[in-house]
DRENPA-3360 file (N, C-alpha, C; in nm, 2 decimals, always signed):
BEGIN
1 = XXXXXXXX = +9.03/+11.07/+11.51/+9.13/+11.16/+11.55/+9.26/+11.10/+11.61 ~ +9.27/+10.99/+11.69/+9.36/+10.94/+11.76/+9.41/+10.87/+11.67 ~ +9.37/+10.81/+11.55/+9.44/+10.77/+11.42/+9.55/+10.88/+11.37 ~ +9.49/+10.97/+11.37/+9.55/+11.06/+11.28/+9.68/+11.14/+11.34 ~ +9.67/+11.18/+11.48/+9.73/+11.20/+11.58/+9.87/+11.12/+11.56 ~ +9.83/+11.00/+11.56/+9.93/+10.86/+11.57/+9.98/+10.85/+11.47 ~ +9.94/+10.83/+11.34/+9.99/+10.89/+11.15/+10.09/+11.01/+11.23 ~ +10.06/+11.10/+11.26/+10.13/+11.18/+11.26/+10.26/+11.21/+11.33;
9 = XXXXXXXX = +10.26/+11.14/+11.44/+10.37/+11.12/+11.57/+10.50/+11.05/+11.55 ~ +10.44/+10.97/+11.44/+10.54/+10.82/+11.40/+10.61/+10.87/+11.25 ~ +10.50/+10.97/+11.20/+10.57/+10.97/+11.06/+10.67/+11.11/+11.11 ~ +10.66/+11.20/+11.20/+10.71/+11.32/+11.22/+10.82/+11.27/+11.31 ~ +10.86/+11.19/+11.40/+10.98/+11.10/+11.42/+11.08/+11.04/+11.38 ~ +11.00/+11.01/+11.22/+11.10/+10.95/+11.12/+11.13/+11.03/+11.03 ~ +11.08/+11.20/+11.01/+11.11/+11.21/+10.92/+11.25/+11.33/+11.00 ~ +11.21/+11.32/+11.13/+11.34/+11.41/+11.20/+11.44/+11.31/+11.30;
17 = XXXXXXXX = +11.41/+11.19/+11.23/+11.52/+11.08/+11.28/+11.54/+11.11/+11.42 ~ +11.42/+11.09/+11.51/+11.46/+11.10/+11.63/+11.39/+10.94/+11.69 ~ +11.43/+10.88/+11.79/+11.43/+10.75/+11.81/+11.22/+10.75/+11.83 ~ +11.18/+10.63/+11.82/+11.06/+10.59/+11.79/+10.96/+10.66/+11.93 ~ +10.86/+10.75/+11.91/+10.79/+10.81/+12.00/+10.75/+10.67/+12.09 ~ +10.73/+10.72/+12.24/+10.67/+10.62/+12.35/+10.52/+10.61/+12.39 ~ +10.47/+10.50/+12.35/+10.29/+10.50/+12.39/+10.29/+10.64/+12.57 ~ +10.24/+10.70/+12.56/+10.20/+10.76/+12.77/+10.06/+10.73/+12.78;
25 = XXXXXXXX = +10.01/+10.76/+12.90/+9.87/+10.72/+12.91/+9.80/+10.84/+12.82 ~ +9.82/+10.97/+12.82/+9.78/+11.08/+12.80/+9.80/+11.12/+12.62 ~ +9.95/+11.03/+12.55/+9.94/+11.09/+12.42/+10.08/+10.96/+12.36 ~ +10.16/+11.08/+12.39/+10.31/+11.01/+12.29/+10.41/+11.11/+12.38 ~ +10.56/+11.02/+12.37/+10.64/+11.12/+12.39/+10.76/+11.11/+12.31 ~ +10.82/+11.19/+12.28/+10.93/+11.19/+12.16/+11.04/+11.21/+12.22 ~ +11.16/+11.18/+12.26/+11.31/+11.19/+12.31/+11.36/+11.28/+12.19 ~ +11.37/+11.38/+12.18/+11.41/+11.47/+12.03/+11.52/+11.48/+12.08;
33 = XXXXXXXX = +11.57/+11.55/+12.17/+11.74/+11.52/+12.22/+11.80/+11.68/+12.17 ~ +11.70/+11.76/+12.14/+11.83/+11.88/+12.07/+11.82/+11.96/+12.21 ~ +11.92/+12.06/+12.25/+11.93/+12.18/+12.34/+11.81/+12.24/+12.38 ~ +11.72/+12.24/+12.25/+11.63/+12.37/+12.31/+11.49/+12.30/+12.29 ~ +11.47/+12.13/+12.26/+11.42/+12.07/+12.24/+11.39/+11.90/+12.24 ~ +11.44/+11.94/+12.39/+11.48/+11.79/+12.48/+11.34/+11.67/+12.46 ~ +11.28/+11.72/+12.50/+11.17/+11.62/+12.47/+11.01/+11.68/+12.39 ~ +10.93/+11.60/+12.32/+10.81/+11.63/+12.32/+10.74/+11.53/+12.31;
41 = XXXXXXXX = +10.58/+11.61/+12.40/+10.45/+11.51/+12.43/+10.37/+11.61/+12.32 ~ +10.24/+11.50/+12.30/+10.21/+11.53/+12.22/+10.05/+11.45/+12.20 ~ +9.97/+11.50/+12.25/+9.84/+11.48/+12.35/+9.74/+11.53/+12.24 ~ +9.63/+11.43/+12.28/+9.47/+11.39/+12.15/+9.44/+11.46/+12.23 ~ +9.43/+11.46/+12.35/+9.26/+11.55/+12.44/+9.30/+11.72/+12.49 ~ +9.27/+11.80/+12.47/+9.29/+11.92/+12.55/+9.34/+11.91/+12.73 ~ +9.22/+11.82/+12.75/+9.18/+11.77/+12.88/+9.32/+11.72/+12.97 ~ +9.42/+11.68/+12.91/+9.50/+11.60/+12.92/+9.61/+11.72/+12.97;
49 = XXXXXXXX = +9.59/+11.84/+12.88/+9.75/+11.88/+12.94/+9.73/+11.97/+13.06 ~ +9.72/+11.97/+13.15/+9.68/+12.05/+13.29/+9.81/+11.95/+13.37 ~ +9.71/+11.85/+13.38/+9.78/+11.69/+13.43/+9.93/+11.68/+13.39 ~ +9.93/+11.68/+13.25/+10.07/+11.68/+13.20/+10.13/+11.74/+13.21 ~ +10.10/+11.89/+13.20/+10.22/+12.02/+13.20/+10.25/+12.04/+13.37 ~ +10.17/+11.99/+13.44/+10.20/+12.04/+13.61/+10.29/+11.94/+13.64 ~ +10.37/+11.84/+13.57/+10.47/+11.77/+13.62/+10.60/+11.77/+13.53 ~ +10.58/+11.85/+13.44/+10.70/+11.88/+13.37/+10.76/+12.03/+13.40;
57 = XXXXXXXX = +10.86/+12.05/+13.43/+10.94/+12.16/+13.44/+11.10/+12.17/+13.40 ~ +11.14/+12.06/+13.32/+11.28/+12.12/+13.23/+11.28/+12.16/+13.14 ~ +11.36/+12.31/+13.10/+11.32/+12.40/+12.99/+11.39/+12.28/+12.89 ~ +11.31/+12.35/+12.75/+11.30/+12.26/+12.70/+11.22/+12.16/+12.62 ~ +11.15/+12.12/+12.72/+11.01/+12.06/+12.70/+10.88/+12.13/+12.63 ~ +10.87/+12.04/+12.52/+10.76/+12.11/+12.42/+10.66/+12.01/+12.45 ~ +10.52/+12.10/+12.44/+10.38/+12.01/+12.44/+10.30/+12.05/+12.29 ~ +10.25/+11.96/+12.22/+10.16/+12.00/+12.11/+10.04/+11.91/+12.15;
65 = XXXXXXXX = +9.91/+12.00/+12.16/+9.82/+11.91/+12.28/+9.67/+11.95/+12.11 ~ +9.59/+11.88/+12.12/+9.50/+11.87/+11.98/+9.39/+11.98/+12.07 ~ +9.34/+12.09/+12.03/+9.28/+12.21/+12.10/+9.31/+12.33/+12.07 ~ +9.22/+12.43/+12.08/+9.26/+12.59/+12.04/+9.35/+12.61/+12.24 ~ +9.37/+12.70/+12.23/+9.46/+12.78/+12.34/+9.37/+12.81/+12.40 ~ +9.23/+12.86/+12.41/+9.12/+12.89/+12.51/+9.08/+12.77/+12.56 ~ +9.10/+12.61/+12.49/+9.10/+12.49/+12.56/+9.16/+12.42/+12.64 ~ +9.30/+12.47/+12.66/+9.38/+12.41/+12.69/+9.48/+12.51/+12.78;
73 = XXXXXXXX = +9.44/+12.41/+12.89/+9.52/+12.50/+13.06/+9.65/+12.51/+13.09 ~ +9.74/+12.57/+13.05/+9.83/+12.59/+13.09/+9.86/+12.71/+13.21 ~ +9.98/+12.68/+13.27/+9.97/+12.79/+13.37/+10.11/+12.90/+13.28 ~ +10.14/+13.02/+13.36/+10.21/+13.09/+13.32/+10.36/+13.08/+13.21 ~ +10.42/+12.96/+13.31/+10.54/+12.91/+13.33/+10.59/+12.85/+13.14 ~ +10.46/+12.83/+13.09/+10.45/+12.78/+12.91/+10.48/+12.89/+12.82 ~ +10.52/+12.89/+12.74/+10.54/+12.98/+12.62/+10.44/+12.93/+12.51 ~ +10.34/+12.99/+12.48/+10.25/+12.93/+12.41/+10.23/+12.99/+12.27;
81 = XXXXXXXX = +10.27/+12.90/+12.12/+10.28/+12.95/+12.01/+10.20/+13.02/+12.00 ~ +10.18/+13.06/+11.80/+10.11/+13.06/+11.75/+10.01/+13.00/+11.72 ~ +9.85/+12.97/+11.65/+9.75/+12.83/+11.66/+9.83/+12.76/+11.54 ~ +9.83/+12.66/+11.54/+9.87/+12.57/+11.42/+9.70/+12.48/+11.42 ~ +9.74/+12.37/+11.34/+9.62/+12.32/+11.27/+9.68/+12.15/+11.21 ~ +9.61/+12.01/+11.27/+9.62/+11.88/+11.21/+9.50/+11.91/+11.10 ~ +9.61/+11.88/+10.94/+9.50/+11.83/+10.86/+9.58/+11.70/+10.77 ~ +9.47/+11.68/+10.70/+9.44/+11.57/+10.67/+9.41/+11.59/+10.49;
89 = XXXXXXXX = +9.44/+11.46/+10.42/+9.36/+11.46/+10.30/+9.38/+11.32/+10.25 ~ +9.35/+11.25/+10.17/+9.31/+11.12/+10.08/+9.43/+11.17/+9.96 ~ +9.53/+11.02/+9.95/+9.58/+11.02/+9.85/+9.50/+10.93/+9.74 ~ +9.51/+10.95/+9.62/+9.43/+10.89/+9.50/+9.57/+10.91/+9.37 ~ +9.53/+10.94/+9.30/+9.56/+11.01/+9.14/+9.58/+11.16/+9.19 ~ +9.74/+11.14/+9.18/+9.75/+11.29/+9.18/+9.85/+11.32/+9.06 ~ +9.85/+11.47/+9.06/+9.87/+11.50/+8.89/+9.98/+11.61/+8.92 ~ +10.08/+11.57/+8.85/+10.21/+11.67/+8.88/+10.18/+11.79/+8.84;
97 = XXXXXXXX = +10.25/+11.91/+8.91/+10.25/+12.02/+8.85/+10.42/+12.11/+8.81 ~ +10.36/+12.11/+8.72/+10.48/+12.15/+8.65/+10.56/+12.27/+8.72 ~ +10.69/+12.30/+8.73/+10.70/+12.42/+8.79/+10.74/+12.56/+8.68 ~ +10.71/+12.66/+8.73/+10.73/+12.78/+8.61/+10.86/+12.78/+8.53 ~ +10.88/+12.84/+8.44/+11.01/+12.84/+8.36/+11.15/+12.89/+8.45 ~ +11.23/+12.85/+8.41/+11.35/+12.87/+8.50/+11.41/+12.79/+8.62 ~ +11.29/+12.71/+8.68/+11.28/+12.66/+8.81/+11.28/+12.51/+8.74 ~ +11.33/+12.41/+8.87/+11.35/+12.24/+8.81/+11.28/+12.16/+8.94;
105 = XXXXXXXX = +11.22/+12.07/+8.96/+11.23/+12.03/+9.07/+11.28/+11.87/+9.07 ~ +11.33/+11.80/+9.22/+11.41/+11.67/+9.19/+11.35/+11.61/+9.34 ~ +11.38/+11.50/+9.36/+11.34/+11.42/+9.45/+11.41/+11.34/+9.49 ~ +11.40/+11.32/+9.65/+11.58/+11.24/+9.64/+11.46/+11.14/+9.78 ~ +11.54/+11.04/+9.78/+11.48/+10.95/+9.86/+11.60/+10.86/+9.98 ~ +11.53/+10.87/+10.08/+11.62/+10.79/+10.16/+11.53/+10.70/+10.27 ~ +11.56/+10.58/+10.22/+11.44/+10.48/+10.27/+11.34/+10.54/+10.29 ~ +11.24/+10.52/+10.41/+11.10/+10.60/+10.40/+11.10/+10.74/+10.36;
113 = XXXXXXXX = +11.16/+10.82/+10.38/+11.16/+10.96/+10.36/+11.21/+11.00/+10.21 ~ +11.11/+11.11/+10.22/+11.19/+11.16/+10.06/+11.17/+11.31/+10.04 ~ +11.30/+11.39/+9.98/+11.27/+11.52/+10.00/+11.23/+11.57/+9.84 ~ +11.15/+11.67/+9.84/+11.10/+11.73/+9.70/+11.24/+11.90/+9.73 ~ +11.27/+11.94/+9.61/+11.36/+12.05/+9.61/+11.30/+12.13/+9.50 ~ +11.27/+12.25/+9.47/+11.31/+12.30/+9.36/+11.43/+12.41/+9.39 ~ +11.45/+12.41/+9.26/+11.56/+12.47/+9.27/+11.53/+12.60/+9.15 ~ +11.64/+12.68/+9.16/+11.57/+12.83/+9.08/+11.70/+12.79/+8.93;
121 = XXXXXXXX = +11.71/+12.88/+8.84/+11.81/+12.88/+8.74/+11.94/+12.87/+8.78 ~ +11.98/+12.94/+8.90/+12.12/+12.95/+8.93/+12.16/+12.81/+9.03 ~ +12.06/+12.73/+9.04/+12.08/+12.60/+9.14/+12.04/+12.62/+9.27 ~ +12.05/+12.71/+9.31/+12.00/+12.79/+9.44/+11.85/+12.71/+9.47 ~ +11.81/+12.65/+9.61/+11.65/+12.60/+9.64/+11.61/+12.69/+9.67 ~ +11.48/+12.71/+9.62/+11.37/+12.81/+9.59/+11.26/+12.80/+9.69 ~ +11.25/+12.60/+9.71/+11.12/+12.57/+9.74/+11.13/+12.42/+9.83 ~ +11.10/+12.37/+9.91/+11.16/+12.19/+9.96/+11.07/+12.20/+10.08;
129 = XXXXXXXX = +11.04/+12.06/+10.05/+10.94/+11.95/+10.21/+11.01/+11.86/+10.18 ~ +10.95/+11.77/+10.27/+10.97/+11.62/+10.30/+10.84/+11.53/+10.34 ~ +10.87/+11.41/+10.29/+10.78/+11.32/+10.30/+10.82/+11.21/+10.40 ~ +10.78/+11.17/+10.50/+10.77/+11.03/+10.55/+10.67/+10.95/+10.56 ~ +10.68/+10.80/+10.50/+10.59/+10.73/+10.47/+10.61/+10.62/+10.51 ~ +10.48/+10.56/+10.65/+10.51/+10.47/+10.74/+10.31/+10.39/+10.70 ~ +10.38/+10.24/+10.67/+10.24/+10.19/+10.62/+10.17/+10.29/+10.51 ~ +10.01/+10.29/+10.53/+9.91/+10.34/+10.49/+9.91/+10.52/+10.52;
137 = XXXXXXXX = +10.02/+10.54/+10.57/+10.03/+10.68/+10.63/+10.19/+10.78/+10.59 ~ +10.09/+10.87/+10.55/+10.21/+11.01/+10.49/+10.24/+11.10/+10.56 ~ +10.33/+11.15/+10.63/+10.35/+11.26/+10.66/+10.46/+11.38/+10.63 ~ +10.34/+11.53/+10.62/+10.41/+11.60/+10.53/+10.50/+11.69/+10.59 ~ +10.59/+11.71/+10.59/+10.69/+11.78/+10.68/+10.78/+11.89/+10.62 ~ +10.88/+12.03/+10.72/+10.95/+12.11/+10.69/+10.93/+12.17/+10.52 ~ +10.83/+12.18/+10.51/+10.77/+12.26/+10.38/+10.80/+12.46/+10.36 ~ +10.90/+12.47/+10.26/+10.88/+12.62/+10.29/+10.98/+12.63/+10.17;
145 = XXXXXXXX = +10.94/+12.80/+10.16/+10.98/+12.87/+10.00/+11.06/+13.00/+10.04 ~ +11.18/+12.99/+9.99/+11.29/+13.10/+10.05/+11.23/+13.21/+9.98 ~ +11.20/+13.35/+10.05/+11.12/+13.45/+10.08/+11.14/+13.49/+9.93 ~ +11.27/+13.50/+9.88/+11.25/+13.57/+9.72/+11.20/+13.49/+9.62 ~ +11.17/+13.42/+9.62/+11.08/+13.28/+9.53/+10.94/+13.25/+9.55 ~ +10.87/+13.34/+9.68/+10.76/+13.31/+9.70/+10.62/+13.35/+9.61 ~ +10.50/+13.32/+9.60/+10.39/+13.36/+9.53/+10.44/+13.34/+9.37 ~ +10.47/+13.25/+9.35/+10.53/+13.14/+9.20/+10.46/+13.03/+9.21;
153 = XXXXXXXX = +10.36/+13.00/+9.28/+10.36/+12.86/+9.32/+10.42/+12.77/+9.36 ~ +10.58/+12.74/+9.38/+10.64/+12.65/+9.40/+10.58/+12.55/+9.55 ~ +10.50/+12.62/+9.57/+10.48/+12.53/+9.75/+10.35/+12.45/+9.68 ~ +10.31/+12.47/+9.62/+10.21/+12.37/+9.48/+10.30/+12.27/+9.44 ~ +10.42/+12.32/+9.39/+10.49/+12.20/+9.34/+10.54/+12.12/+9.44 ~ +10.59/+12.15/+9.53/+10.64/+12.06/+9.66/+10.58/+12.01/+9.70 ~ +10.44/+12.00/+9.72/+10.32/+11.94/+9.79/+10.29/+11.84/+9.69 ~ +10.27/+11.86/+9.55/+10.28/+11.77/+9.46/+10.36/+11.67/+9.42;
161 = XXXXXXXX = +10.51/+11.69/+9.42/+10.59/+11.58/+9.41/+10.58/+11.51/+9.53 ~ +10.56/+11.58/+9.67/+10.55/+11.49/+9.82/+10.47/+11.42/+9.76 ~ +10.34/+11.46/+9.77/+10.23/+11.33/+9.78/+10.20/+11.25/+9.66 ~ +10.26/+11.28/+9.54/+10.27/+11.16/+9.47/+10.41/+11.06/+9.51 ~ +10.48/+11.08/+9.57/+10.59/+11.03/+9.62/+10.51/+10.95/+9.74 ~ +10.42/+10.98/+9.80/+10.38/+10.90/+9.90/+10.25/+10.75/+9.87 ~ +10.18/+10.84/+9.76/+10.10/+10.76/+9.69/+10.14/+10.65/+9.63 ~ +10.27/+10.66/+9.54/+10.33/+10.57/+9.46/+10.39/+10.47/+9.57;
169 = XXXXXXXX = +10.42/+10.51/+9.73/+10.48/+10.38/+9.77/+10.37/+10.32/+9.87 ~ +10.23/+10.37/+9.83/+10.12/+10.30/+9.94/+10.07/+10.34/+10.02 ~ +10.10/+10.50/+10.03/+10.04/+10.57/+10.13/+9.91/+10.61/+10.09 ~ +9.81/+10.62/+10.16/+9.63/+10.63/+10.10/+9.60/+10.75/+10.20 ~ +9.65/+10.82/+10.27/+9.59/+10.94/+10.34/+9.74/+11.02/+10.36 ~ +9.77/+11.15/+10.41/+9.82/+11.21/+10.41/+9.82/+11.32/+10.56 ~ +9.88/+11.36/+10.65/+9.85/+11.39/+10.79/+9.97/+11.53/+10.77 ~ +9.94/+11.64/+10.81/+10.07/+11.74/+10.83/+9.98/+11.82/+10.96;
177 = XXXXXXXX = +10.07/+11.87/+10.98/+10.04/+12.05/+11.12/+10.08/+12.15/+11.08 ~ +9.96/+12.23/+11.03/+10.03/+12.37/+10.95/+9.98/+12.51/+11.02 ~ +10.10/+12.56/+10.97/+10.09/+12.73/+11.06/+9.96/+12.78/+11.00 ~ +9.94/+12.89/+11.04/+9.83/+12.97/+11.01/+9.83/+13.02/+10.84 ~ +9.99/+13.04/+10.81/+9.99/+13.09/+10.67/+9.97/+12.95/+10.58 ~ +10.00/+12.82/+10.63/+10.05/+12.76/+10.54/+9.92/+12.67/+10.52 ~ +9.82/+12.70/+10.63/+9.72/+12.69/+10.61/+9.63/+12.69/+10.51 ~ +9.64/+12.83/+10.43/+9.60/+12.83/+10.30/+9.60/+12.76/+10.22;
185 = XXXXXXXX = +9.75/+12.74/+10.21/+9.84/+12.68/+10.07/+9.73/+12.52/+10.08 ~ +9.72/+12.49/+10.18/+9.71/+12.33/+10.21/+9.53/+12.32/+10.18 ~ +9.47/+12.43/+10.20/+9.32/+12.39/+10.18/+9.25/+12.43/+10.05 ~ +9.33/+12.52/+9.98/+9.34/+12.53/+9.82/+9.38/+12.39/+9.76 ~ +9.50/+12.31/+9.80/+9.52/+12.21/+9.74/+9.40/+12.06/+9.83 ~ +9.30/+12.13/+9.84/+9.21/+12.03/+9.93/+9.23/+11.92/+10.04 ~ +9.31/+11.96/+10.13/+9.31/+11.93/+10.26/+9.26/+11.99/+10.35 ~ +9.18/+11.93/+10.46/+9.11/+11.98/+10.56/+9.16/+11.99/+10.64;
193 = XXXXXXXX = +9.10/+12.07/+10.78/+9.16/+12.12/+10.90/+9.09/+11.98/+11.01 ~ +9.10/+11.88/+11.09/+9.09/+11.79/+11.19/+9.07/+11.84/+11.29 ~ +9.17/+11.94/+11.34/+9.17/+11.99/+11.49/+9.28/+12.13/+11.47 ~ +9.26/+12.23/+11.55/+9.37/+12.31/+11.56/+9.44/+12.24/+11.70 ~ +9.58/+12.30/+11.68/+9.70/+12.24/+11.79/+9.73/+12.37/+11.85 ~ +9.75/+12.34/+11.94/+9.83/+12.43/+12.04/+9.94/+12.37/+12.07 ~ +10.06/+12.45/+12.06/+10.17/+12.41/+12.07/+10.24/+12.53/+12.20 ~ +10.32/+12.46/+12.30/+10.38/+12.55/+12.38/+10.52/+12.53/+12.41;
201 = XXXX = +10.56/+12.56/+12.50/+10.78/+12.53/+12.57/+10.79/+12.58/+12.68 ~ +10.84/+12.51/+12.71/+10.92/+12.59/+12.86/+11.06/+12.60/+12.80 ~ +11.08/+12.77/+12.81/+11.20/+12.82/+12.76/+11.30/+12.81/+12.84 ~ +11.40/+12.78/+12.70/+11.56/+12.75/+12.78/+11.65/+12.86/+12.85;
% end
């Protein structure tokens, strides 16, 4: 789990180009730098954020701690998402999928990272993630299908150009955190759930 945690902290840093997450005793911390998203920790043990969250108080501050929300203590002062979910899967031979008629998809790369797009007939994106790929490790990131394009498959196809994009440069496992809906998408294409995450903020 702390492998995968770490696959995940380092590739989700680089793929939102924020400066290199900091070992803490407790997890990682990320200097994200935006307005409503100054910093984030980002903690293996449940156990851990009680300790952690009672010494943080500038809004702002996001925790994503490895645990369901009945695990994990927070006091009032948190805004506490939705459940998300670390999963995981083995890159090998993966097999493109074609996208439906009308639709194209393209891949654009910029050093480690690389974005998958489809796009619909009028050029318009229909469908796009991103890949970052650090060592032996992939991570799959900002994955989503603009609302009139949905239930086409295209989030099949984005998941597929990502992780053959990640395979072909040496990545052998694959690490993302998905919402509850996207959950699906990800365990149909045989990825497993690791842990659910609780994610929380102290609002701005």
């Amino acid at each position: 789990m702390i492998d995968l945690v770490s696959d995940w902290v380092w590739g989700w840093a680089l793929s939102r180009g924020t400066p290199e997450p900091v070992r803490e005793p407790d997890g990682y911390r990320i200097d994200v730098g935006l307005p409503g998203h100054r910093v984030r920790y980002v903690l293996p043990h449940p156990g851990s954020a009680g300790p952690r969250a009672a010494g943080l108080t500038e809004p702002g501050t996001w925790l994503k701690v490895c645990g369901s929300a009945d695990h994990v203590p927070l006091s009032p002062r948190w805004t506490v998402g939705a459940p998300e979910y670390l999963m995981c899967t083995g890159l090998g031979t993966i097999a493109a999928i074609t996208p439906p008629d009308t639709y194209t998809v393209e891949l654009h790369s910029t050093g480690d990272v690389h974005d998958a797009v489809v796009r619909a007939a009028d050029g318009e994106c229909a469908a796009k993630g991103r890949v970052a790929v650090r060592g032996h490790a992939a991570v799959i990131d900002v994955v989503e299908t603009d609302p009139a394009h949905r239930r086409r498959g295209l989030g099949s196809v984005v998941m597929s150009e990502l992780t053959r994009a990640a395979a072909d440069r040496g990545a052998v496992r694959a690490v993302l955190v998905a919402t509850e809906a996207g959950r699906a998408l990800y365990e149909k294409l045989g990825w497993r759930v690791e842990s659910p995450i609780t994610a929380a903020h102290l609002a701005v």
